[in-house]
N, C-alpha and C positions, 0 to 999 in steps of 0.2 A: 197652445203651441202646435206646429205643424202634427209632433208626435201624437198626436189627444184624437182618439177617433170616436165617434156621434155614437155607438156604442162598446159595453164590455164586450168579451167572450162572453161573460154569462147571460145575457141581456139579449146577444147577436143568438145564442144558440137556444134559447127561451123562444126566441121570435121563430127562429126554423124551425123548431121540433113539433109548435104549438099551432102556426101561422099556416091554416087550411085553402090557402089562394095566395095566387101569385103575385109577389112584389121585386123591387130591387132595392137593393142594397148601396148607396152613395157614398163614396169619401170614407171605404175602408179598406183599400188595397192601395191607395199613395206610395205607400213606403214599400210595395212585393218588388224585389228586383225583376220576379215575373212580368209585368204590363212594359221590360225591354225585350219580350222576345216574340219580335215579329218575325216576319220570315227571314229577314234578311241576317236577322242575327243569329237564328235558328242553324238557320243555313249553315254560319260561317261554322256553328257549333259540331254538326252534324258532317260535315265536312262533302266527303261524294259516298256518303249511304244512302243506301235507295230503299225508300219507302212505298207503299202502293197505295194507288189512287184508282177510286171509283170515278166510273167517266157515264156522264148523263148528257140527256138533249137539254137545251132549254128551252124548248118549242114546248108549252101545258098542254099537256095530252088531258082527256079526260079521268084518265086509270093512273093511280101511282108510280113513279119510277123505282117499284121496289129493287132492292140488290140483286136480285135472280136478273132481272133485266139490264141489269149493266151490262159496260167493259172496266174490263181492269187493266192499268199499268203499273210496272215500276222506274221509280225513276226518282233523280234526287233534286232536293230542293230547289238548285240550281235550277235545272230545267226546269222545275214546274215554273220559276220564276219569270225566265225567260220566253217561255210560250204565254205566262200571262201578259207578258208587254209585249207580245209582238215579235221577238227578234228572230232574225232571220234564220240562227242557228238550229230553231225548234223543226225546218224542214224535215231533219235528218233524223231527228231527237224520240225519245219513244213518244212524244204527241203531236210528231209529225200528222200522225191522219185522224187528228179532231179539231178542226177551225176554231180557235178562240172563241169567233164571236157564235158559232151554232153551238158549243160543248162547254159544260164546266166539270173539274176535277175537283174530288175529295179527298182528301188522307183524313178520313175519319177513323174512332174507338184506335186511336193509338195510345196506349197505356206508356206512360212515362219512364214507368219501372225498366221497361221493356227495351225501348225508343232509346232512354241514353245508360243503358244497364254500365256502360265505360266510366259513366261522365257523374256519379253519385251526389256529387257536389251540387248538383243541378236541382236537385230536391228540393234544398231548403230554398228556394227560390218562388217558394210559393208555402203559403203560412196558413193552415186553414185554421190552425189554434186562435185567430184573430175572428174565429164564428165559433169559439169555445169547444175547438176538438184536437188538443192538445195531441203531438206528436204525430200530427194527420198533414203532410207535406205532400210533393210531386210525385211520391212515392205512391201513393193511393189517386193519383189522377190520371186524366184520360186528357191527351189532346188529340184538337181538332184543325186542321187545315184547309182550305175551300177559296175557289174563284168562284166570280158571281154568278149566280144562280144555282149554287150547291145547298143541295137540301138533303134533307132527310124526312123519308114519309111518316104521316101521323102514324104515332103509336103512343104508346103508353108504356111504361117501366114495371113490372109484376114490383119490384123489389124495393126498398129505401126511397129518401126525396132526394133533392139534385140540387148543388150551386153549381152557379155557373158564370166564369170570369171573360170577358170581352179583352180582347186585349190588343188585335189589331182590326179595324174594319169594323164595321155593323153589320148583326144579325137579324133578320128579323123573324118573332116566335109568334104561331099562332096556336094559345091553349086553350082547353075547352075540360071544365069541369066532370069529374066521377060521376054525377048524375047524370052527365049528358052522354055516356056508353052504349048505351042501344040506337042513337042517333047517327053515330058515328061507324056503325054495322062492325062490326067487330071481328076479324078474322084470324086464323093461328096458320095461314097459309099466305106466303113461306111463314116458315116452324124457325121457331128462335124460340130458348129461354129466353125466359124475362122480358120479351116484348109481344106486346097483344097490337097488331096493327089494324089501321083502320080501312074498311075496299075503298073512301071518299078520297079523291084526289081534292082537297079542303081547298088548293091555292084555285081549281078549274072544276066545280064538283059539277057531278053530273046527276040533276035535281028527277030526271025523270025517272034514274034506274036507283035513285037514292034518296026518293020524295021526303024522308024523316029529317036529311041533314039540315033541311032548313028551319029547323025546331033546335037547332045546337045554338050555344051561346059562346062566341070567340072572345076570347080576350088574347088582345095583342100590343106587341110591346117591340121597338126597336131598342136593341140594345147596343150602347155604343161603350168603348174602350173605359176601361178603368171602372164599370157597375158589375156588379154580382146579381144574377137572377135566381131567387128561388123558388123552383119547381116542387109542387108539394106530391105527398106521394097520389100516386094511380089518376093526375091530371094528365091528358092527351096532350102532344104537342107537335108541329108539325113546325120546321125551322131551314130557313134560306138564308143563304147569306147576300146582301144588298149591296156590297162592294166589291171593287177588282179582285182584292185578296182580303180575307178573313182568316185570322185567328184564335180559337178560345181553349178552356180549361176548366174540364168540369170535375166535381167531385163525388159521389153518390153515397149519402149517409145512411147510415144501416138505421133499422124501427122494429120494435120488439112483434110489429105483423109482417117480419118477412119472414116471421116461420111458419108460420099459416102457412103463408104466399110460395115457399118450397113444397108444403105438400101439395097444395093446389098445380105449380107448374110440373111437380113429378106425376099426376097424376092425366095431367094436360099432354105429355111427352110420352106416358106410354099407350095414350088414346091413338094419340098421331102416329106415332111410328108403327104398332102393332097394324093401323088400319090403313096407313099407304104402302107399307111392306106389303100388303096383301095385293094389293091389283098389281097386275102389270105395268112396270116402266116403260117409260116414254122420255123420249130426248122432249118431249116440250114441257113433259111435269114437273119444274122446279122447285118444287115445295120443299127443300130444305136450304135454308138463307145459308151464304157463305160462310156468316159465322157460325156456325154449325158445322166440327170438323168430320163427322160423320153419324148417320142414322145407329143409335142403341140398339142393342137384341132387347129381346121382351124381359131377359132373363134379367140383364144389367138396368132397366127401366123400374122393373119391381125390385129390386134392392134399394135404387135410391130412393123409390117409396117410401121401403121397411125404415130408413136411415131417416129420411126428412121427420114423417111420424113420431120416430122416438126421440129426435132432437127436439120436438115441437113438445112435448110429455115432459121431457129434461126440463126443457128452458122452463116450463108450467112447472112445475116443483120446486126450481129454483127460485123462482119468483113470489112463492108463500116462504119461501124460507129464509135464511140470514142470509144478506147480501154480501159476496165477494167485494171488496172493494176492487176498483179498477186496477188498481196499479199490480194486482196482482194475475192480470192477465199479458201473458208475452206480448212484447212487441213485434212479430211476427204474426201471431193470431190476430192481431188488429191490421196488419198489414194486409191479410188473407181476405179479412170478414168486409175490408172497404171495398172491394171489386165488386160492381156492379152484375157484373153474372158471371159470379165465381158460382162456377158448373161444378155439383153435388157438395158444395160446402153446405152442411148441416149441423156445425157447432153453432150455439149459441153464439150470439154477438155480445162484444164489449160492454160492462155493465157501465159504462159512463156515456152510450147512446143510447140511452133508453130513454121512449117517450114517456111523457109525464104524466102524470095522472090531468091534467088540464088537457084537455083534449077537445076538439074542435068537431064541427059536425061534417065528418068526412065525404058522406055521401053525397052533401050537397054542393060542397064546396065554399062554405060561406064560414065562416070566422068563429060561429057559434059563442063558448063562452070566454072566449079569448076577445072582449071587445075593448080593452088596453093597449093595441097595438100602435108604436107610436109611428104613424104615418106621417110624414112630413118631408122635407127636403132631403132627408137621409135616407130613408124608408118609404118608396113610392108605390103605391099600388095600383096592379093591372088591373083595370077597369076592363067590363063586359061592353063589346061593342051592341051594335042596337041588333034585333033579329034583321029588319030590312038590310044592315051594310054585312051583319058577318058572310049572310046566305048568297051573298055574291059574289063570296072567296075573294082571295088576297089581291088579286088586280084590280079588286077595287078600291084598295085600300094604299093612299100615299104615303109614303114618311115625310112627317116633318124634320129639315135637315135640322131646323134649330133649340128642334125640342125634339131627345131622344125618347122619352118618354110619355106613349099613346096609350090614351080609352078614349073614352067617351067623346074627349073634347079634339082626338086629332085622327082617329084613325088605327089605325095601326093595332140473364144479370149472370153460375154469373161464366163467364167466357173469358181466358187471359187471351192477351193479344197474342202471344205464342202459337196459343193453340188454334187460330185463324186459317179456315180452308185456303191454302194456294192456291187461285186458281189460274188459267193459261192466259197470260200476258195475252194483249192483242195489239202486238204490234204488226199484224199482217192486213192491218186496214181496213178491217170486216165493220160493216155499221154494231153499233150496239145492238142488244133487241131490245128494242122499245117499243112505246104505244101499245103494247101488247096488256090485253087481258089476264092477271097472274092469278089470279084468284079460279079459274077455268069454270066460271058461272056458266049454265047456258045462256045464249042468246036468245031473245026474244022470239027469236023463229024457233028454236029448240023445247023442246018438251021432257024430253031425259033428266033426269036430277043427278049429279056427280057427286063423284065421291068428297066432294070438298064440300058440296051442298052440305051432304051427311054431318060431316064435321064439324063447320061452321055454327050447327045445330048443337051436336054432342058438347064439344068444346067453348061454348060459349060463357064467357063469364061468368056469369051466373048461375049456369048449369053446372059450373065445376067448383063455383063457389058450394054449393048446395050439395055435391058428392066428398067434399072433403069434410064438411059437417059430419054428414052422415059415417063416414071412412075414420072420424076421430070419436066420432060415438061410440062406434064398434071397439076403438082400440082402449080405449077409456081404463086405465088402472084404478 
C-alpha cells in the first residue's frame, strides 16, 4: 500500500548510524505534509516576516565565497520571490542593487524552532521518527532557502551526521571522504564552531596554489524533491543549488564522538581567539564567521574546556555502566542535544542515538563491516567520480535532468539561530566583497608568514586531534 515504506525506523536508523558513505534515501517522505512547503507556501505561512539572506556573486572566483565576504539583506519571502522572477517591484525592494542574473540569495541555518517559534503546529510536519528517531520533528531542524547558484563553501561538520530532505528544486552536493582532509587544506579561518572549512574553491579550484586537491576523490549527487541525503559524519561537502528556487530540511544526528569532538572544538576556539585577540585588528581581518555572535575571553574559552572534558569523563562512565533507558531523558534535553552547534552544550546525548557497536571504517570512508547495506532503488549510493573529472571542479560536471542520481555513470555545531551575528543590512548598494582572499595567505610575491599561517598549522585536524588525546590523558580519573 502507498502507506508501506522500503524501510522500518529501525532498519532506516541501523543504515544512518552504521552507513560510512554517502547515499539517498528514496520513497520515504511521500506521506511528510513537509515536501508542500516550497516557497510559495512558506511564504503564504510566514506572512511579511523578514528573514535575512546572504548575497553572493556567481561569477567562480578562484577563492571561496566564504560568509565574511558576503552582503547581507532582510527581507520577506515575498520579495525574495519576486526579485527571483524578475518583477519589476524588486527596483525598490531590499534586492533592488543585486541583478538576478549576476547575484544569488541564501536564507540559510534557519532553525525552525526559531523561524515559526508562533506557528508550533508546523513541527510535525516533518517525521524524522520515519529514520527511527522518534519524537525528532521540525523542531530539531534547520531550513534552507536559495536562488540559483547559492552555495555553501566546502566544510566539514565537527559534530553528528546529517539528513537532508530536498523539497523544492535541486541541489547539487559535492562530498569528498575523512581521508581526503589534508587534500582539501583545511582551515579554521573564519572561526565557527563546528565547522572546519576548506581554502579550495572545489566548484573553480585553484590546482597551482592547491596542487594536493587533485588527489581528492568527489562523490556527487543531484539531489532532487522528495530524496533524503545522508551525510555521514566528518565527510566534506561543498553544496549549490542548480535551480531558480531551492528548498531543503536538514536534521543533524548526535554520535557518542561528539564528545571527543567538543573537547577538540573547545580547545580549537581558545587557540583562535587567545591568538587573533593578540595582534592588532584590521577592518580587513575577518576571521570570525557571522555565526559567531562574538569572540570568548580566554577566561570563558577554558571553562568550556574544563565542561566539554568532564562531560566527555561523564558520558565514559556512563557508558561501562547501566544504561538509562531513553525515555527517561526530558524531551527538551533531546531538543537541546539536536542542534547542530549548540555552543557549550556538554551534556551527554540521548541514549537512543547512540552509535552501535558495528561500526564502519571512518577514516576511509568506505563501508567497512557494514557490507549488508541494502542498495538498491530505495537506497542509492554516491559513487566516487574518477580523479581525472572530480580535479576539474563542478563545471565540469553536468546534471542529468532524468536521472537525479550521479557517480560514476552520470557525473555529478552548536549555534541557535537566535544567537546569529546581525550584521548591517546593505541596502546602500555597496558591491559585496568578494573574490577576495579570506584565508590572508601570502602571496606568492610575499615572503612573511601570517598569523593565519600560524594557525592553520596549530589548528589543524589533526594536530588537535592529537592535543585532546594527550589533554584527556592528563585528565584521566
Amino acid at each position: 500500500g502507498a502507506d508501506i515504506k522500503p524501510f522500518t525506523p529501525e532498519k532506516a536508523k541501523e543504515i544512518v548510524m552504521s552507513l560510512q558513505q554517502p547515499a539517498v534515501f528514496c520513497n520515504m517522505v511521500d506521506d511528510w505534509p513537509a515536501l508542500q512547503w516550497n516557497t510559495k507556501y512558506l511564504s503564504a505561512v510566514l506572512g511579511g516576516k523578514k528573514i535575512q539572506f546572504r548575497i553572493g556573486l556567481k561569477t567562480l572566483a578562484l577563492v571561496p565565497q566564504f560568509e565574511t565576504r558576503c552582503s547581507y539583506v532582510e527581507a520577506t519571502l515575498q520579495e525574495f520571490l519576486a526579485w527571483s522572477c524578475g518583477q519589476p517591484s524588486c527596483l525598490s525592494g531590499p534586492f533592488s542593487c543585486y541583478e538576478y542574473s549576476k547575484y544569488w540569495a541564501y536564507a540559510d541555518y534557519k532553525y525552525i524552532a526559531k523561524l515559526f517559534e508562533d506557528k508550533a503546529e508546523v513541527f510535525q510536519d516533518i517525521k524524522w521518527s520515519d529514520f527511527g528517531f522518534p519524537g525528532r520533528s521540525g523542531q530539531e531542524s534547520t531550513l534552507w532557502i536559495g536562488s540559483e547558484g547559492a552555495n555553501t563553501p566546502c566544510h566539514l561538520d565537527s559534530y553528528g551526521c546529517n539528513l537532508v530532505l530536498q523539497v523544492q528544486g535541486r541541489k547539487r552536493w559535492h562530498l569528498f571522504p575523512p581521508g581526503d582532509t589534508s587534500f582539501l587544506y583545511p582551515t579554521r579561518i573564519p572561526y565557527e564552531e563546528s565547522s572546519i572549512f576548506s581554502k579550495v574553491n572545489v566548484a573553480n579550484p585553484d590546482l597551482k596554489r592547491f596542487p594536493e586537491f587533485k588527489n581528492a576523490t568527489a562523490h556527487v549527487v543531484t539531489l532532487s524533491p522528495g530524496q533524503v541525503l545522508l551525510v555521514p559524519r566528518h565527510w566534506w561537502h561543498y553544496v549549490e543549488s542548480v535551480d531558480p528556487v531551492t528548498v531543503s530540511i536538514n536534521s543533524w544526528i548526535e554520535l557518542d564522538a561528539d564528545h571527543e569532538a567538543r573537547v577538540e572544538e573547545a580547545i580549537t576556539r581558545t587557540l583562535v581567539c587567545a591568538i587573533k585577540s593578540a595582534e592588532n585588528p584590521s577592518d580587513a581581518d575577518l576571521w570570525l564567521n557571522p555565526t559567531e555572535v562574538e569572540a570568548t575571553s580566554h577566561d570563558v574559552n577554558l571553562e568550556y574546556l574544563n565542561r566539554a572534558v568532564s562531560a566527555y569523563w561523564k558520558h565514559r562512565k556512563a557508558s561501562v555502566a547501566e544504561q538509562v533507558p531513553p525515555s527517561s531523558i526530558s524531551a527538551g534535553r533531546v531538543a537541546s542535544a539536536s542542534r547542530k552547534r549548540k555552543k557549550r552544550q556538554v551534556d551527554p546525548e540521548p541514549e537512543g542515538c547512540k552509535l552501535p557497536a558495528l561500526e564502519a571504517d571512518c577514516s576511509t570512508g568506505k563501508a567497512g563491516k557494514f557490507q549488508k547495506t541494502p542498495f538498491g532503488p530505495h537506497l542509492i549510493q554516491v559513487l566516487p567520480q574518477s580523479r581525472e573529472t572530480s580535479s576539474m571542479g563542478a563545471r565540469a560536471v553536468e546534471s542529468d535532468y532524468r536521472d537525479p542520481i550521479q557517480g560514476n555513470e552520470g557525473g555529478h555545531f552548536g549555534k541557535l539561530h537566535c544567537g546569529r551575528k546581525q550584521l548591517v543590512m546593505s541596502n546602500d548598494c555597496e558591491t559585496p566583497a568578494n573574490q577576495m582572499d579570506s584565508d590572508s595567505s601570502p602571496n606568492a610575491s610575499q615572503t612573511a608568514l601570517s598569523t593565519n599561517d600560524l594557525l592553520d598549522c596549530l589548528v589543524n585536524p589533526h594536530v588537535i586531534s592529537l592535543v585532546a588525546q594527550l589533554l584527556l590523558e592528563r585528565t584521566r580519573i
